[in-house]
C-alpha positions as CSV (number, residue, x, y, z in Angstrom):
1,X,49.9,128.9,48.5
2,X,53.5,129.1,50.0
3,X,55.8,131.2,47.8
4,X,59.3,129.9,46.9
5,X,61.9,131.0,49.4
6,X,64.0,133.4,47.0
7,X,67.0,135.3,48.1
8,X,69.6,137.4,47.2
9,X,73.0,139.7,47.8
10,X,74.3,143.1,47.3
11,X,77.1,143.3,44.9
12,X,78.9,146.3,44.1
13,X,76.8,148.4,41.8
14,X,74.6,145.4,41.7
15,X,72.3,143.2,43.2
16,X,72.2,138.9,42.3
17,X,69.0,137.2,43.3
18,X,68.8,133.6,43.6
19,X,66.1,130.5,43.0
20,X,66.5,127.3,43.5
21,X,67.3,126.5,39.9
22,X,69.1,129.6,38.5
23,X,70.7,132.7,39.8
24,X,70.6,136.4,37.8
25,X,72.9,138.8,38.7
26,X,72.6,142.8,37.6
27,X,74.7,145.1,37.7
28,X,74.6,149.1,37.3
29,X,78.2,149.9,34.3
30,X,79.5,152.9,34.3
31,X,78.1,153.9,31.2
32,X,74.6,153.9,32.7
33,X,73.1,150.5,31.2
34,X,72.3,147.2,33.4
35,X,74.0,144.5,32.9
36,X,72.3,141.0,33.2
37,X,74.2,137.8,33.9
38,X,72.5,134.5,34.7
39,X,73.3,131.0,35.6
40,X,72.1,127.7,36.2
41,X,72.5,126.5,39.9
42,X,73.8,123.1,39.9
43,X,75.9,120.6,42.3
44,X,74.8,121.4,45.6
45,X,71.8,123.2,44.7
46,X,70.4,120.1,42.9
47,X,71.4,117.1,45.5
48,X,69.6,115.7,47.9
49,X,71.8,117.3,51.0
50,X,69.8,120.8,50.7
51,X,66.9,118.9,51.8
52,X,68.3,117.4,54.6
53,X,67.6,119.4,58.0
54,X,70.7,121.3,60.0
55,X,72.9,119.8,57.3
56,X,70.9,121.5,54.6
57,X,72.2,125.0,56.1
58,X,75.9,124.3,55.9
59,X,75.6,123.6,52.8
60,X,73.8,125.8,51.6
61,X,76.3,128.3,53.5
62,X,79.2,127.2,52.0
63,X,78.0,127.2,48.5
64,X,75.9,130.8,48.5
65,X,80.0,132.5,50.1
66,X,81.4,130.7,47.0
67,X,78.8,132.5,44.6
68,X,79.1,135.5,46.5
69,X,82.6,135.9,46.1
70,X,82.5,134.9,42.4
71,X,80.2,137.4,41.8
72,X,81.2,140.1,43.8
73,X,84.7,140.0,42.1
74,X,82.9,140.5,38.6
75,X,80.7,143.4,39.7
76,X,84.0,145.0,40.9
77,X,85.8,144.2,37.6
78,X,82.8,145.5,35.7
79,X,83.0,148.9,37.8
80,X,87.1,149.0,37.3
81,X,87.2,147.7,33.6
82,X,89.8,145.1,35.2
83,X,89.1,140.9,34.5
84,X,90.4,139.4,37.5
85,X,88.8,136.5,38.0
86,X,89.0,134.1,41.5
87,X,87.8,130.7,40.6
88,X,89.0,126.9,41.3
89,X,91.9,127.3,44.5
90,X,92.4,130.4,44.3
91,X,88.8,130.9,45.5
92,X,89.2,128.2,47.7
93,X,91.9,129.8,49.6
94,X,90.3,133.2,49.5
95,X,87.1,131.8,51.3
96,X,89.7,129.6,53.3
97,X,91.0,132.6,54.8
98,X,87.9,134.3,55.1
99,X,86.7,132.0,57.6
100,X,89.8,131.5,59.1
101,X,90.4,135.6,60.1
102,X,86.2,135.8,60.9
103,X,86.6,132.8,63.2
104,X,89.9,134.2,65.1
105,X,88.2,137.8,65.3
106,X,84.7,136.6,66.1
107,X,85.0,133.3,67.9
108,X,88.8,132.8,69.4
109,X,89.3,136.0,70.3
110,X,86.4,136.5,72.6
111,X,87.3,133.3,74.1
112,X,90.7,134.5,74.8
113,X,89.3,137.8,76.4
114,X,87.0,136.3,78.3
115,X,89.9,133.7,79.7
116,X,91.6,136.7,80.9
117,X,89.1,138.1,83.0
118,X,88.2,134.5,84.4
119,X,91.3,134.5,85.6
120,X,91.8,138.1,86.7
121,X,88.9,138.6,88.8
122,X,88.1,134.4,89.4
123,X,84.9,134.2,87.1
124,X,82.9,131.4,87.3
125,X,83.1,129.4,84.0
126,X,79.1,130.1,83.2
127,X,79.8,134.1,83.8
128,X,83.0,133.8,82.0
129,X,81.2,131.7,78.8
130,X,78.1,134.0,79.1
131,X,80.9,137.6,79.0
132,X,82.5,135.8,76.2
133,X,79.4,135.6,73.8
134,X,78.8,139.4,74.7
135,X,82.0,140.6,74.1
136,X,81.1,138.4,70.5
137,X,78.1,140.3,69.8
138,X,79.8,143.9,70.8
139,X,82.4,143.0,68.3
140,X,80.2,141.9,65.8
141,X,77.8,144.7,65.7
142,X,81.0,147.0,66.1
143,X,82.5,145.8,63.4
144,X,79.5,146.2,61.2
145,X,78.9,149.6,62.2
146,X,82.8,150.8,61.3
147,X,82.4,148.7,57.9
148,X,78.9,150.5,57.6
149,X,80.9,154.0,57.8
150,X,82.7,153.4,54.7
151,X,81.1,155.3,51.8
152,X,81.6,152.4,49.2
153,X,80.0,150.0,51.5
154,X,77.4,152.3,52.6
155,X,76.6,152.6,48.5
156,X,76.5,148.2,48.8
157,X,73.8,148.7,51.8
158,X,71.7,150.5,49.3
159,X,71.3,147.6,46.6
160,X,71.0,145.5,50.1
161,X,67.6,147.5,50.8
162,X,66.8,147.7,47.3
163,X,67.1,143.5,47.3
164,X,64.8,143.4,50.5
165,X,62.3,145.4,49.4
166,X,62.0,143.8,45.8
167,X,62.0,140.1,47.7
168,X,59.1,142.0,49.7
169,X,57.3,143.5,47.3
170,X,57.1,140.0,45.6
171,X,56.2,138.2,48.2
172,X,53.4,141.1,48.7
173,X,52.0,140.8,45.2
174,X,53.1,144.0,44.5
175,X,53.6,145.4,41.4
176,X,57.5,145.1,40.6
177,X,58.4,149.1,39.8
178,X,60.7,151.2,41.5
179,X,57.5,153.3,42.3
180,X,55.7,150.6,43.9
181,X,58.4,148.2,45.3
182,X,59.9,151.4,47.5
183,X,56.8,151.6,49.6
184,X,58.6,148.0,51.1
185,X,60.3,147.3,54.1
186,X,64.0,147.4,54.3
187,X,64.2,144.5,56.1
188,X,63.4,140.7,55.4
189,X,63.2,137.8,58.1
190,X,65.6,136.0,56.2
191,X,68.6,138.1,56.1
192,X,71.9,137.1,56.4
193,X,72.6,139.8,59.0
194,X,69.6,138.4,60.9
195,X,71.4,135.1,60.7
196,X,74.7,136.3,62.0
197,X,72.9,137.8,65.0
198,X,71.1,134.7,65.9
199,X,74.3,132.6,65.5
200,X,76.0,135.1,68.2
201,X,73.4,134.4,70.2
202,X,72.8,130.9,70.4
203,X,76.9,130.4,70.8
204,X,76.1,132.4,73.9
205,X,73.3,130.0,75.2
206,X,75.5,127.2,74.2
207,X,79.1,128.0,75.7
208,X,77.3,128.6,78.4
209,X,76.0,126.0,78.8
210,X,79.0,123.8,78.2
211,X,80.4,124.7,81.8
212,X,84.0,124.2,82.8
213,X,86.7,122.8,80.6
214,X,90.0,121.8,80.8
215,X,92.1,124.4,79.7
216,X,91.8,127.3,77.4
217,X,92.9,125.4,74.7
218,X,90.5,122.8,74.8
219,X,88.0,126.3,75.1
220,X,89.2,127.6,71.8
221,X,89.2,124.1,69.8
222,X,85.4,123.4,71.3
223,X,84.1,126.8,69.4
224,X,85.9,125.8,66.2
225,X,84.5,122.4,66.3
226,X,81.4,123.3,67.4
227,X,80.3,126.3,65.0
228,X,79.0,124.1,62.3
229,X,76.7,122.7,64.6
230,X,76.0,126.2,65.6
231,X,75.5,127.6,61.5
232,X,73.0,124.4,61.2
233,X,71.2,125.3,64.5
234,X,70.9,128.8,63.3
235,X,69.7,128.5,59.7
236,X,67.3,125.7,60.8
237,X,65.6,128.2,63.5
238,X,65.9,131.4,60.4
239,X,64.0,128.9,58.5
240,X,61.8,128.3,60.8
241,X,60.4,131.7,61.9
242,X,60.5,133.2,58.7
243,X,58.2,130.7,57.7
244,X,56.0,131.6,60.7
245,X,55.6,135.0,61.1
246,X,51.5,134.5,61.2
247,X,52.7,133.6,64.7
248,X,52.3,136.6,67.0
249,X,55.1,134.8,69.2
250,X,57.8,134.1,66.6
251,X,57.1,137.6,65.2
252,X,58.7,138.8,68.1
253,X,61.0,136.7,68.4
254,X,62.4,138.2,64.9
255,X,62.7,141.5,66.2
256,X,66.5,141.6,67.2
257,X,67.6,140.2,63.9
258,X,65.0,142.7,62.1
259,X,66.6,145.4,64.3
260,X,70.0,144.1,63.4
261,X,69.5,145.0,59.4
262,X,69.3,148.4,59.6
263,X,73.0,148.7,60.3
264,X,73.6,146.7,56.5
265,X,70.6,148.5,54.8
266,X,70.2,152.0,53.3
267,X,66.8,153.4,51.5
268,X,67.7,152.8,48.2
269,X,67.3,155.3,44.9
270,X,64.9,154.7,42.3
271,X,67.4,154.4,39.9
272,X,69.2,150.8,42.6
273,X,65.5,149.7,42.6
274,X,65.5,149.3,38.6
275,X,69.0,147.1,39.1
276,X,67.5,144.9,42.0
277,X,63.9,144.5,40.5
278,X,65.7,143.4,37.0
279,X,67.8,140.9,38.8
280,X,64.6,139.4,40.5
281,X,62.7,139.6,37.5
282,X,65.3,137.6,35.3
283,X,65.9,135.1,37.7
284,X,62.0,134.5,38.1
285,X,61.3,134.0,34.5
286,X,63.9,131.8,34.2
287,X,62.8,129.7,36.9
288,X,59.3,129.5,35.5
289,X,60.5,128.7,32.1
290,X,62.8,125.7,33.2
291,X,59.7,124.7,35.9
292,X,57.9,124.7,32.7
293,X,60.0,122.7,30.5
294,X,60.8,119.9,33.2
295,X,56.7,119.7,33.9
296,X,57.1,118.7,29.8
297,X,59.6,115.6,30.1
């Protein structure tokens, strides 16, 4: 029997693990005690667009950042004692701008770079489109390292491992106790660092493949107007493999974005096990009790 595709995301001092019908987010307080917070998924998560191939992961995309960054903001208010709250167009703009400085450091910039040295040393457009996507990679898994470095994110990469291995341990039949659920791998075919990785690289097969154009104008508008095609092409191949891993082939192609995780994961403490197993086990009782209640109408 194929196992629903759960999934999840490190918060600060906490770990929110996601069905397709509810989400439960926990969270480690100062005063020792986890916190449990859960929600009905709703609007995107219940139309008919998640079940549409490529267009299924933009969506899917979008909504899961806007969670995220809800939920992110109340682990850190529950950690400060603060109540700021980002919700309606204020988070809007915040995920606005989030994409807009990820696709100028990620996407433009490399282009720009890689423009430079086309026209410094008279590159071909195929070796100046295939340098561009590496100088896009270097950056990325640059800038993940430095981030990485940071002690407070270093303490998020721990509930990130303690969220793989929990998701793994499920999907084992394991036993869902810190004691058992350690003995799981850190990494999980469907990370979002995995995706990121395979998004660099198919933008590199791509570009490449796009050959000359124009002007570099028309070169920095074509990777903004394509990279939706390119987040659809790259959750639809995630999908994919994850979903065939019995396949000695795709298994190997996994490797890179397997590899990939262990610059956002940290073995996790028993003590961020209890936090991510809680989450996992709120949200799936949840989803069997409202699975069992719809089965009833």
């Amino acid at each position: 029997m194929k196992l629903p595709a759960y999934g999840g995301q490190a918060l600060i001092e906490g770990v929110l693990m996601r069905g397709s019908k509810v989400l439960a987010a926990a969270y480690r307080e100062p005063s020792g005690e986890i916190k449990v917070e859960t929600e009905e998924l709703s609007g995107i998560y219940t139309s008919r667009l998640v079940k549409i191939p490529f267009l299924r992961g933009l969506v899917i995309l979008c909504d899961a950042i806007g969670l995220g960054t809800k939920y992110i903001t109340k682990s850190a208010n529950i950690q400060t004692g603060e109540d700021e709250k980002i919700e309606g167009p204020a988070m809007a703009a915040t995920i606005a701008l989030s994409f807009a400085l990820a696709i100028g450091l990620f996407f433009l910039l490399p282009t720009g770079i890689a423009a430079l040295f086309q026209n410094w040393l008279d590159f071909s457009p195929f070796t100046a489109n295939f340098l561009e996507g590496i100088i896009r990679l270097v950056l990325v898994i640059l800038y993940i390292w430095l981030v990485g470095k940071a002690k407070d994110i270093r303490r998020v990469f721990t509930y990130h491992g303690a969220e793989h291995k929990t998701i793994n341990a499920f999907e084992a039949g394991a036993n869902l106790i810190p004691s058992e659920v350690k003995k799981y791998s850190l990494h999980h075919p469907r990370c979002g660092t995995g995706f990121i990785l395979i998004l660099v690289i198919f933008s590199i097969l791509l570009f490449s493949a796009i050959g000359p154009l124009p002007n570099l104008l028309i070169r920095l508008l074509s990777r903004v107007v394509l990279l939706p095609f390119l987040v659809m092409l790259a959750y639809e191949y995630m999908r994919f493999t994850a979903n065939h891993l019995d396949n000695k082939f795709l298994r190997i192609l996994s490797l890179p974005g397997l590899a990939m995780q262990k610059l956002t994961t940290v073995e996790p403490p028993e003590d961020v096990l209890e936090v991510a197993i809680c989450a996992f086990t709120t949200m799936y009782s949840l989803e069997n009790k409202k699975a069992d209640n719809e089965s009833k109408t």
